[in-house]
C-alpha positions as CSV (number, residue, x, y, z in Angstrom):
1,X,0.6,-17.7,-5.8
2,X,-2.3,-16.8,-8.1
3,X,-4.4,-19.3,-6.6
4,X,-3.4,-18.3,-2.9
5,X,-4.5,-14.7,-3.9
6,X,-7.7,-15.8,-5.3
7,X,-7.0,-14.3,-8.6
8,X,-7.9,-17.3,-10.7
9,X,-11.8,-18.3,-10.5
10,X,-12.7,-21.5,-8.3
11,X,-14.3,-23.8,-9.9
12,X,-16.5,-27.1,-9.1
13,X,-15.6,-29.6,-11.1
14,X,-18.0,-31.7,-12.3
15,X,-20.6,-29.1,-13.0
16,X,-23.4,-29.9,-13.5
17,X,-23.0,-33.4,-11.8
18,X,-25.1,-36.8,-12.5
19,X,-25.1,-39.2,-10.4
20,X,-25.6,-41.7,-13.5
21,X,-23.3,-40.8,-16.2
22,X,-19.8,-40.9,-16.6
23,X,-19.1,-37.9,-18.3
24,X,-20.5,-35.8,-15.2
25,X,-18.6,-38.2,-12.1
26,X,-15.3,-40.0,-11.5
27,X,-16.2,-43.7,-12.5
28,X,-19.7,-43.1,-10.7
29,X,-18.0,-42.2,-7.4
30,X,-20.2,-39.3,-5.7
31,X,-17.2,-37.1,-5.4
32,X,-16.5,-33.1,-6.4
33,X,-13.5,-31.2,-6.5
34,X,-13.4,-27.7,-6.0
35,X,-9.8,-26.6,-7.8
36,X,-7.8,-23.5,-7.8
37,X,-7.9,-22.8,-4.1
38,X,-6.0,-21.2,-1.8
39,X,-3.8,-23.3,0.3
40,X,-5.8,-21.8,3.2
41,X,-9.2,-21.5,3.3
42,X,-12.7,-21.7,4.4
43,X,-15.2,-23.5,1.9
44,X,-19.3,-23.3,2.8
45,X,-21.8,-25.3,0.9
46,X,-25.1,-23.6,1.1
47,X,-28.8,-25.2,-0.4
48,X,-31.6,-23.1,-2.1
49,X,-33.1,-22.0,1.1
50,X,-29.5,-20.7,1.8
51,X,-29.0,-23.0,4.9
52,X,-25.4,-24.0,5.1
53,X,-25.0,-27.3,4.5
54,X,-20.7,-28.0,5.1
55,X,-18.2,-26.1,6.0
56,X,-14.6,-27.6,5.3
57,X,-11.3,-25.9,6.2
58,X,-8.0,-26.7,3.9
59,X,-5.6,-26.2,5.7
60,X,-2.8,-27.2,2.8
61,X,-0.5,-24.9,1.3
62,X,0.9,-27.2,-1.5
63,X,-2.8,-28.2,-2.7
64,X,-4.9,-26.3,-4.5
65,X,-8.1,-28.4,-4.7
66,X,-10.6,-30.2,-2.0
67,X,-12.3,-33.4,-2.7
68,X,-16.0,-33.3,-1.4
69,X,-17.7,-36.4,-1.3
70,X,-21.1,-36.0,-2.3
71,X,-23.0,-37.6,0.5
72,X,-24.5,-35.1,2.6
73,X,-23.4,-36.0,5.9
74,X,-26.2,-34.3,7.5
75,X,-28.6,-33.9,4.8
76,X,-29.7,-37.4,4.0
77,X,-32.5,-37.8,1.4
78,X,-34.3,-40.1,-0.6
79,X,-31.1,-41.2,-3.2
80,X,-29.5,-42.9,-0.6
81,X,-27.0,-40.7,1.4
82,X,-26.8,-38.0,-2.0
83,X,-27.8,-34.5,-1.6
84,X,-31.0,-33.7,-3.4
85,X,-30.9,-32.9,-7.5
86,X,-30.9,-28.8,-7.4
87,X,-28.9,-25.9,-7.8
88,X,-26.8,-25.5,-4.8
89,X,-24.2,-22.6,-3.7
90,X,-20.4,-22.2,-2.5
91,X,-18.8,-19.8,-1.0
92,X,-14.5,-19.7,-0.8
93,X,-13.1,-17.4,1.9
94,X,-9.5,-16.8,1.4
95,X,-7.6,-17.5,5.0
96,X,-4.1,-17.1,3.7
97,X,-1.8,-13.8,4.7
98,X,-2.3,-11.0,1.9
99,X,-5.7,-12.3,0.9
100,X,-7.2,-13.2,4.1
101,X,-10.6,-12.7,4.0
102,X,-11.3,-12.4,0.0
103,X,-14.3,-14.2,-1.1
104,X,-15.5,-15.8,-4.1
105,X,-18.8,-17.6,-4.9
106,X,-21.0,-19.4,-7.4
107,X,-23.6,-22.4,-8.0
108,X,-23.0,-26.0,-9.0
109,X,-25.7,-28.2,-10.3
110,X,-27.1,-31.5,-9.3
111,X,-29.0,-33.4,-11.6
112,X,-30.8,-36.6,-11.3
């Protein structure tokens, strides 16, 4: 219930991520989690220019965290498919009843 009220902070987890080391990725795999969610909610991914970048909508009442798989889908650059190294930001807009439209933010940090 804490989560669905955004009470607890969200977090991006790993932060900062690299690409290269396994302290900062799961076994190299170009995935993030954001945890403590609610179970409905809107999640935007914005760069440094403050272009939105993704927009994913949980729609899961019994989980509290969204895998986000690295690869920009429309943001291709020269690592492959991965989003450039840089700071980038996230916004969480609560969608469940009693919270609806609460907001949190903050940055996460890709480094190459």
């Amino acid at each position: 219930a804490v989560f669905d009220r955004l009470e607890e902070q969200v977090r991006v987890v790993p932060n900062p991520f690299k690409s290269d080391d396994d302290l900062h990725t799961y076994n190299r795999q170009q995935n993030m989690r954001f945890i403590n969610l609610p179970g409905r909610c809107q999640i935007d991914l914005y760069d440094v220019t403050g272009q939105r970048i993704w927009t994913f909508f949980n729609n899961d009442p019994l989980k509290g965290e969204v895998a986000y798989l690295q690869f920009a889908e429309n943001r291709p650059s020269n690592f492959g498919e991965a989003m450039f190294p840089g700071i980038y930001f996230w916004k969480v807009t609560s969608l469940m009843p009693g919270s609806e439209g609460k907001k949190q933010q903050g940055t996460f940090l890709i480094i190459k």
